[in-house]
N, C-alpha and C positions, 0 to 999 in steps of 0.2 A: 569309747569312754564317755559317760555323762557329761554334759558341761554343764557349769555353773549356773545356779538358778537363775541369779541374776549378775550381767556382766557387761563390758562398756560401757559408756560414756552415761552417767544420771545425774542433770543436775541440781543440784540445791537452790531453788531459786526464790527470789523477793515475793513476797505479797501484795497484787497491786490492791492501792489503798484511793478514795475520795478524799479530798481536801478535808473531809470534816472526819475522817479517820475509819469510815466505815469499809465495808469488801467491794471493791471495784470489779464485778462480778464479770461483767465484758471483758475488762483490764486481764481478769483473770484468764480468759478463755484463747483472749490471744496472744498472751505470753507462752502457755501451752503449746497452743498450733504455731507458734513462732518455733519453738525448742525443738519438736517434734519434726518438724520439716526440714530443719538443718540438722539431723542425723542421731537425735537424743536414742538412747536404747533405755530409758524409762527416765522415770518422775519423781523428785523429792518434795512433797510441799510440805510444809510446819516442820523446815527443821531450820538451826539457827541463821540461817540466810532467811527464813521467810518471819523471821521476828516468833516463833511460836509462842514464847511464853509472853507474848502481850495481847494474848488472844483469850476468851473465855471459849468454854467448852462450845457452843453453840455455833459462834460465828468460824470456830475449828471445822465445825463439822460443813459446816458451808462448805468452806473453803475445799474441804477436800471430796464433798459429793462436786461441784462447780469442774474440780481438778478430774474427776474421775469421768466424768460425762463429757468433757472437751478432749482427754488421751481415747475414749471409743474403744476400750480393748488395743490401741494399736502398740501401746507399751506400758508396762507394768507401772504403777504407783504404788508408793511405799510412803508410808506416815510414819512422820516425825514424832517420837515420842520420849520427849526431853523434861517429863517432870523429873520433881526431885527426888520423889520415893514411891512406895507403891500403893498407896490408893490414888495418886493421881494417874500413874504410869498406867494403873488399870482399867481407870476411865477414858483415859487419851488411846489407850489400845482399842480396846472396844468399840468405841466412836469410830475410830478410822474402820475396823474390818466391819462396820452396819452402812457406814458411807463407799464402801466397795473395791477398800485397797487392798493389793496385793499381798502388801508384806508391810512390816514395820521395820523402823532400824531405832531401838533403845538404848539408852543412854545407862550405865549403870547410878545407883542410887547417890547422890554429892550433899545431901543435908544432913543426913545419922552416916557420918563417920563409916566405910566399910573398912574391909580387909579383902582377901583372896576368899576365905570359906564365904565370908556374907554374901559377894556377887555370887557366888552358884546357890547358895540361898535363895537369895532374891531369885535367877531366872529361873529355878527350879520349882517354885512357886507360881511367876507370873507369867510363863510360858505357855503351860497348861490354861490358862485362862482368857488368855489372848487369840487361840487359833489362827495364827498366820504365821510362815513363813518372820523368823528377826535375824535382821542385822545387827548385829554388837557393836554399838559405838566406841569405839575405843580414842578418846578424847581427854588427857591428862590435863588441860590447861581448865576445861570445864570441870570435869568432875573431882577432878583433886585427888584420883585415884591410879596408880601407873600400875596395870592388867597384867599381871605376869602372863607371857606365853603358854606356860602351861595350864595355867586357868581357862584361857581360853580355845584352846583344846579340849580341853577337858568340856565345856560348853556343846562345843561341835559332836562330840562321842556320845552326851548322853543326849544328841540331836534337837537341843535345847535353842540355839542358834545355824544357821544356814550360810552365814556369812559376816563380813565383821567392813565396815568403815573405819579406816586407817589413821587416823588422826594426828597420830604419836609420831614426832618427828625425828624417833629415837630409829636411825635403818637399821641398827644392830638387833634390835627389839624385833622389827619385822623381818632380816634373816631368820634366826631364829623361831617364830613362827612360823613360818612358811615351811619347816621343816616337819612339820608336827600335823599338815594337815593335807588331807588329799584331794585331786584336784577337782572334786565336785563343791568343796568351798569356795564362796562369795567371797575372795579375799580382796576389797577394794580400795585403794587408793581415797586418803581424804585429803590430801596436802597437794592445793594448783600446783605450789613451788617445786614440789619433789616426786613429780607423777611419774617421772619417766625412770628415775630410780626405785621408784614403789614399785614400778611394771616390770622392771629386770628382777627385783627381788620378788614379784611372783605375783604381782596383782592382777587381773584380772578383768581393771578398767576403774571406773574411780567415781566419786559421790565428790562432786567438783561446783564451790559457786562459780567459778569463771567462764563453766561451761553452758551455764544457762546464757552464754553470749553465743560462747563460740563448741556446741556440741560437736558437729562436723569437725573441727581444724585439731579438737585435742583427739577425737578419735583417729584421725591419720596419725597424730603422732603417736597414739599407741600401736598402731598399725608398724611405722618403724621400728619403734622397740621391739616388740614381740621378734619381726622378722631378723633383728639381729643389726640393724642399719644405728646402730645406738649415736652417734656423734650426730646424724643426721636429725635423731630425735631431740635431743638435747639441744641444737642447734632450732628446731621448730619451738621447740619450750622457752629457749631464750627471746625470740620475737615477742613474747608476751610479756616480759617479764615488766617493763614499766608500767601496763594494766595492770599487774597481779601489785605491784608496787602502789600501786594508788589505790587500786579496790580494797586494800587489807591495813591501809595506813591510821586512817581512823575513823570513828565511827558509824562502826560497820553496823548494817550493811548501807547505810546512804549511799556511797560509794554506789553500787551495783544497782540500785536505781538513778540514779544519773548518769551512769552511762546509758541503759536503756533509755534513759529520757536524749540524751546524744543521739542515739541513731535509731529515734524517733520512734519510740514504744516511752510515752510518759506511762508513769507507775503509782506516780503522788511521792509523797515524803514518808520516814521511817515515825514510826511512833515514839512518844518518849520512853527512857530518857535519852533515846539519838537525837542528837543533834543535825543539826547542818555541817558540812563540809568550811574546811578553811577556803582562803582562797587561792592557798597555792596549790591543794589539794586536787580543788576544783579546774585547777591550769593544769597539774598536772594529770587529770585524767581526762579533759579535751585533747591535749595532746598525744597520750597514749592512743584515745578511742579514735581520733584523728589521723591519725599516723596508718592504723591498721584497718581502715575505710578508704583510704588514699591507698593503698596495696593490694586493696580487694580480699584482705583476708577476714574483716567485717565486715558485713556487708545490712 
């Protein structure tokens, strides 16, 4: 049977940034080979962990020829394509497949109002234009749109999409789909907090910012799931949970570069309008990051 194009552990990761707000091009190259060596099975850069919409087209494409030439072929990159309609979505497509990526994962349209007909609209049109392999963002709190399962089905049958980012925190939503699509679907996991339940209900591995820390340690726990050791996974997923608690508390993604700047990959700071971290924020994510450096499971 085919397996999925793309599958395990991808993570969503920061942009490392100069003080003066430009592309830390080095910064970039070995966050890369950071990910990549602790058991990443591909690449997400310019997606909402990497700040993408505070980027212009040009320093975008940096970013992800820089992204593409540091992964060497050894795992797939997929670009971020998070405008809000489609002559940008067209442009941010295009950009990534001339800069060398694999695949896209698109976000459906959030500033003209859709419905269910208009997103097959939309990828029915910007599919074809784009030439790579997409992942369907299926992301409600962004896009202000909630993807009936059937729609997106119906996506995958007229081979419109390959795979879908999980986003929706709804499991009923993804039983459901999972129902509807066969297993050469990209079905992946976008929720840190609920990867291990997204994996019993059929995912496939997950587009994870937590994993640009710890790619290796969530992939073991998919590793449990799948095998059916489910308590043991959940049990792996809960050690994380005061990380995932402070990465996602506020102003995201600062979070997630302070920890890298923790166990010493600095990154710079988030662009505006991110902020800086509070300072219990900041206590509490030394002590998460602390905690699980002291155990050997960051390392």
């Amino acid at each position: 049977m085919p397996l999925p194009m793309f599958r395990g552990l991808i993570p969503a990761f920061p942009t490392p940034l100069n003080d003066d707000g430009s592309l830390d091009e080095s910064g970039l190259e070995r966050i890369v080979a950071y990910q990549i060596e602790r058991g990443a099975s591909g690449l997400l850069p310019l997606g909402g962990t990497g700040e993408a919409a505070s980027f212009d087209l040009a320093t975008g494409r940096r970013i992800m020829e820089v992204t593409v030439s540091a992964a060497a072929g050894r795992v797939p990159v997929i670009g971020g394509v998070l405008a809000p309609g489609f002559g940008g979505a067209l442009d941010i497509g295009r950009m990534c497949r001339q800069a060398g990526a694999d695949g896209l994962m698109v976000i459906p349209p959030y500033y003209a109002r859709t419905d269910q007909e208009g997103i097959l609209r939309y990828f029915r049109a910007l599919a074809p234009e784009l030439g790579l392999p997409i992942l369907y963002y299926d992301n409600p709190f962004r896009s202000q749109i909630v993807t009936a399962p059937e729609t997106i089905a119906r996506l995958a049958a007229e081979r419109l999409i390959v795979g879908m980012k999980a986003s929706n925190t709804d499991l009923y939503h993804l039983d459901r789909l999972s129902k509807l699509l066969d297993e050469e679907f990209s079905l992946l996991s976008g929720q840190d907090t609920l990867f291990v339940q997204q994996v019993i209900l059929g995912a496939k591995g997950g587009i994870l910012t937590s994993a640009a820390l710890l790619p290796g340690y969530w992939a073991k726990i998919q590793t449990l799931a799948e095998s059916g050791r489910v308590a043991d996974a959940l049990a792996a997923q809960g050690r994380l949970n005061p990380l995932m608690d402070a990465l996602f508390a506020e102003q995201f993604p600062e979070a997630v570069r302070r920890a890298f700047a923790l166990i010493g990959l600095p990154i710079g700071r988030s662009l505006p309008p991110v902020g800086r971290l509070s300072d219990a924020t900041e206590a509490a994510l030394a002590a998460a990051v602390g905690a699980l450096v002291t155990d050997g499971t960051l390392v």
